[in-house]
N, C-alpha and C positions, 0 to 999 in steps of 0.2 A: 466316364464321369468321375469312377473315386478315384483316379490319378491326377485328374487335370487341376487340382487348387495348387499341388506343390509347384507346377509349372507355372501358371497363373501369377504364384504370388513371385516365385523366382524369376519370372521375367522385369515385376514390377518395381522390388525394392535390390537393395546395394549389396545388404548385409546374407551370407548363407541363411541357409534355408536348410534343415534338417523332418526329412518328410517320412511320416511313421505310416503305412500303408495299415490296416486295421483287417481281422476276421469277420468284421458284421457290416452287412451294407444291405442292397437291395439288387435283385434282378440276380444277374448271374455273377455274381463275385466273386465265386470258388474259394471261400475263406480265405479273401485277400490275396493270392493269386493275382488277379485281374489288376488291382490296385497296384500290387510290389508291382509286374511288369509294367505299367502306364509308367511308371515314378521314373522306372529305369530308360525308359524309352524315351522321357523328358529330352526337348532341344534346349531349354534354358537352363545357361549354366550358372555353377554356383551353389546346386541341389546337393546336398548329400542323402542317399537312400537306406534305412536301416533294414531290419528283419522286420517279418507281419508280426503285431503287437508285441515290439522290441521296447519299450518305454526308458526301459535300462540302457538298451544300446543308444538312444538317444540324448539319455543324457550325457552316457560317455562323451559322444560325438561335439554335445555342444560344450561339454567341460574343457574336451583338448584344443576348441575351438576357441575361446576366451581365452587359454594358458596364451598359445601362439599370438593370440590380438595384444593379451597383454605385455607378452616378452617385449614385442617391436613398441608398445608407448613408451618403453620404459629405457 
């Protein structure tokens, strides 16, 4: 279950997807364990997977992601 929205949404829309796996859920989520492995085991491509509550690495991810988008408009 806390894997499956990155998938979900990365199947549905065009643009990347940068998916933050979290330490807090419910059931057995082995502070985010459970989470990071579902992300990584994702079939829909286009996902990028950070570290469990990496907030930082994520926005890396989507900052070098806009450079690269913006290089090719330009």
């Amino acid at each position: 279950m806390e894997g499956a929205l990155a998938s979900a949404i990365g199947g549905l829309v065009e643009c990347p997807v940068v998916a933050v796996p979290t330490s807090t859920g419910y059931g057995a989520g082995l502070e985010g364990i459970t989470a990071l492995l579902a992300m990584h085991a994702s079939c829909a491509a286009g996902i990028t997977v950070v570290n469990i509550d990496s907030g930082f690495g994520a926005a890396m991810a989507a900052f070098r992601l806009s450079r690269v988008a913006r290089r090719r408009v330009s």
